[in-house]
N, C-alpha and C positions, 0 to 999 in steps of 0.2 A: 504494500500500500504506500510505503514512505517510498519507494519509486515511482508509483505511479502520479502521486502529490509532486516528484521533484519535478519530473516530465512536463505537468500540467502550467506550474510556476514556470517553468523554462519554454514556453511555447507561448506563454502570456507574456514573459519581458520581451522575446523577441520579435511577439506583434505591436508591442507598444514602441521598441526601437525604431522599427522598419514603420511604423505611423498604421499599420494595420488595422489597432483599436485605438479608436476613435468617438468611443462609448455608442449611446445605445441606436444611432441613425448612420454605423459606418455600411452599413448592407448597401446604403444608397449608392455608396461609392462602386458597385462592383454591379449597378445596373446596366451596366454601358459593357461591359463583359460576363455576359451567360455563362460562356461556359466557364471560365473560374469559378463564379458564384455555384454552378453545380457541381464542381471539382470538390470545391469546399464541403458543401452539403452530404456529397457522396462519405468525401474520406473521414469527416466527422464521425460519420452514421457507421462507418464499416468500423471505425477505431473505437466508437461506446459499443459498438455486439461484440467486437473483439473484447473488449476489458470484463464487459458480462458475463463471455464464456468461461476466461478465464479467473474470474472471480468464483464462479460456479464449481470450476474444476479443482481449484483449489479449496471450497467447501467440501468438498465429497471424498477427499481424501485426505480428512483429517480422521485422525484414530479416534476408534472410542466406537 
């Protein structure tokens, strides 16, 4: 978990360096290119089922 929290923190400073986030109306900026805005959408969605599954997996094989 405390990797996955460093991961999170380290994707958030590095959209805040690169101007990325821009709080809560920066979507707007990414209207004028679709498909990054769905690149984004995509790889978020695939990266939270992935952390799911693996959260999941590591539920089930805890002893006991």
């Amino acid at each position: 978990m405390a990797a996955l929290a460093a991961m999170a923190i380290y994707n958030i400073a590095c959209g805040i360096k690169t101007g990325e986030v821009r709080g809560s109306s920066h979507w707007v900026a990414l209207a004028d290119d679709p498909t990054r805005f769905w690149n984004i959408v995509v790889g978020n969605s695939i990266v939270l089922v992935a952390s799911i599954a693996f959260l999941l997996v590591l539920n089930s094989r805890r002893p006991g």
